[in-house]
N, C-alpha and C positions, 0 to 999 in steps of 0.2 A: 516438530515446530517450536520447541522449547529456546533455538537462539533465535527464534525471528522473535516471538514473544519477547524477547531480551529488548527489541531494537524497533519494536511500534513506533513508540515514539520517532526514532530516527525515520521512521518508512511514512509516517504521517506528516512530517515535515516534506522530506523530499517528492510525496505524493502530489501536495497540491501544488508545485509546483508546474509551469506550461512544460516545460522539458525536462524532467526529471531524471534522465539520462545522463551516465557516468560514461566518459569515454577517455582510453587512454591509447595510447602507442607507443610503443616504447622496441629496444633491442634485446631481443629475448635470446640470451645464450643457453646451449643444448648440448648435450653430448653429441659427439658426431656418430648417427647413426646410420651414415649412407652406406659405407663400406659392410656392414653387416648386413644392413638390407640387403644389397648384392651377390653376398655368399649365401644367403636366404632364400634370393630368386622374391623379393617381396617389396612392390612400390613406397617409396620414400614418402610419399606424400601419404598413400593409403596408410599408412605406419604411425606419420606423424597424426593424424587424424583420429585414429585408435587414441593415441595416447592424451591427446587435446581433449574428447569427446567424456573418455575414463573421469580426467582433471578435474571435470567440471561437475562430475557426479562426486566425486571424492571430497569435493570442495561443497559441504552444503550450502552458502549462500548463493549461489551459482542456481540451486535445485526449487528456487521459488519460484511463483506464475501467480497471474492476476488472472480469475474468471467471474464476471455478473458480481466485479469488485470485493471479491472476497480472496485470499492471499492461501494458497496453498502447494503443497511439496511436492516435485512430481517425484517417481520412482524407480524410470524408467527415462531412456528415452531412444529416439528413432534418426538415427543418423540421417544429415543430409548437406549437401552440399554444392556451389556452383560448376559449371561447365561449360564449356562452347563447344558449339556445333561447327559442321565444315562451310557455315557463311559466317564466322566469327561473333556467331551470338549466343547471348548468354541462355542457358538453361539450367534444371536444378534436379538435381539426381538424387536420391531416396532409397534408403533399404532397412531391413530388417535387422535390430542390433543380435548381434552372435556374441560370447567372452571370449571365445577362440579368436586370433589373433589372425591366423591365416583366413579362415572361413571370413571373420572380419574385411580381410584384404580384396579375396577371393569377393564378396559380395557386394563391395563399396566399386571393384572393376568391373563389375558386371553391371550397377548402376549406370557408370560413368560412361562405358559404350551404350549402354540404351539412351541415355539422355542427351547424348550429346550426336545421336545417328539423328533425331527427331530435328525437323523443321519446325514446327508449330510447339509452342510453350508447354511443357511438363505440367498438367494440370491433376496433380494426383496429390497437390495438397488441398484443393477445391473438396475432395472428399473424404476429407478427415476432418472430424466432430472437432468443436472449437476444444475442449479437453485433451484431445490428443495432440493437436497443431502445438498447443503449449508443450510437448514433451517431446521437443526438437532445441538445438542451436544451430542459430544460423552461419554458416560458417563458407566465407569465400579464400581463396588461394591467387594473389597475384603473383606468379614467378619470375615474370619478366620483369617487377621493377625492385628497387631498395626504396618504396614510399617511406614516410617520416609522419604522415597522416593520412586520415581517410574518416569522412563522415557515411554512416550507414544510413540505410534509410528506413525510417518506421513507419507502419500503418495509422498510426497514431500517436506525438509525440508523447501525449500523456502517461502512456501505455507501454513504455519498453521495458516490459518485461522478460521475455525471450531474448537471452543475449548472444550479441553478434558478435562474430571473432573472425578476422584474417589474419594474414600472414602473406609475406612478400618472397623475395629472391635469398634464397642461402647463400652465407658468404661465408669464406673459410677465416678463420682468426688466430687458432692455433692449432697444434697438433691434438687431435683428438676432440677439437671444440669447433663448432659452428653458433653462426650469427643469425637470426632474421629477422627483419620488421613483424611488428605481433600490435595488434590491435585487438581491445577488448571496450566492447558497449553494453551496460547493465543498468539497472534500475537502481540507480544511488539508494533507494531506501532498503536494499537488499543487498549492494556490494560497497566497499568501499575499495580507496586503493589499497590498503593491506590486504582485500581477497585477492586482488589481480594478484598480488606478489606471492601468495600461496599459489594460486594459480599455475604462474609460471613457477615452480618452485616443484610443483607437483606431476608437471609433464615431462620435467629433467629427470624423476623419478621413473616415470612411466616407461620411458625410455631405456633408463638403465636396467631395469625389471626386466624388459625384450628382450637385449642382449644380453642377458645373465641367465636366463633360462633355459 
């Protein structure tokens, strides 16, 4: 807790404010990881996911949470993510984090058929103690478009602490390099733009780590 200590001050400003929420979007370039996925036999997206979810724990300002108003680090957390079902609605899929990569892949696709067979709403974050609900990012995937923006929605705008992150359609841009829409919502008093820039700086890393392994 010693850089949030650094930046009270920065987090008690942005606190009282009504929306206190940092939101950005931007083109986030990557190594192109598809082509090793493939030789992998391992989902592009489960992959990117792995390395997005890693980012965020690598990055400590990313690892703050607000509980009964008191500011603290989580240490862990529980992957989860959106999905639709076969009437093209949205549901939200959950599992247990692994450091294995494949088991990682392996458990995030066995979410994603569960959650996405179900009719009726994923309600297995209903049973998770407000402490551990905080040791998730929330994290949706649009494929199908090149968005430019996206507002997320909070439970409370006071309150975004739990940061929200998508990501859009891959586009090719050069040999060996891919493009995609990347949105990132954080509690300004705990990120600024230079985390997002670590951020994405960190998942480039993540990636090339996969394929050098």
């Amino acid at each position: 807790m010693q850089l949030f200590h650094r930046r009270r001050d920065r987090f008690e400003l942005f606190d009282r404010m009504d929306s206190p929420a940092l939101n950005l979007t931007f083109n986030l370039d990557l190594p192109d990881v598809r082509p090793w996925c493939k030789e992998q036999g391992l989902a592009p997206f489960h992959v990117l996911l792995c390395a997005v979810l890693r980012s965020t724990l690598a990055v400590e300002n990313f690892r703050y949470r607000i509980l009964d108003g008191e500011v603290f680090r989580i240490d862990r957390l529980t992957p989860s993510f959106t999905v639709i079902n076969e009437h093209n609605d949205l549901n939200f899929a959950q599992f247990a984090w692994t450091d294995d990569l494949r088991e990682f892949v392996a458990r995030g696709q066995a979410a994603r058929e569960e959650a996405s067979a179900m009719t009726e709403l994923n309600g297995v974050f209903r049973t998770m103690t407000p402490r551990a609900a905080r040791e998730q990012v929330f994290i949706t995937c649009i494929p199908w478009l090149d968005f430019t923006s996206i507002q997320h929605p909070t439970a409370n705008l006071g309150t975004p602490d739990i940061p929200s992150i998508a990501w859009g359609k891959f586009r090719d841009v050069t040999s060996g390099r891919l493009q995609l829409p990347f949105s990132v919502q954080a509690h300004h008093g705990f990120v600024d733009g230079f985390h997002v820039h670590q951020l994405a700086q960190q998942i480039a890393v993540e990636l090339t780590t996969f394929m050098q392994a």
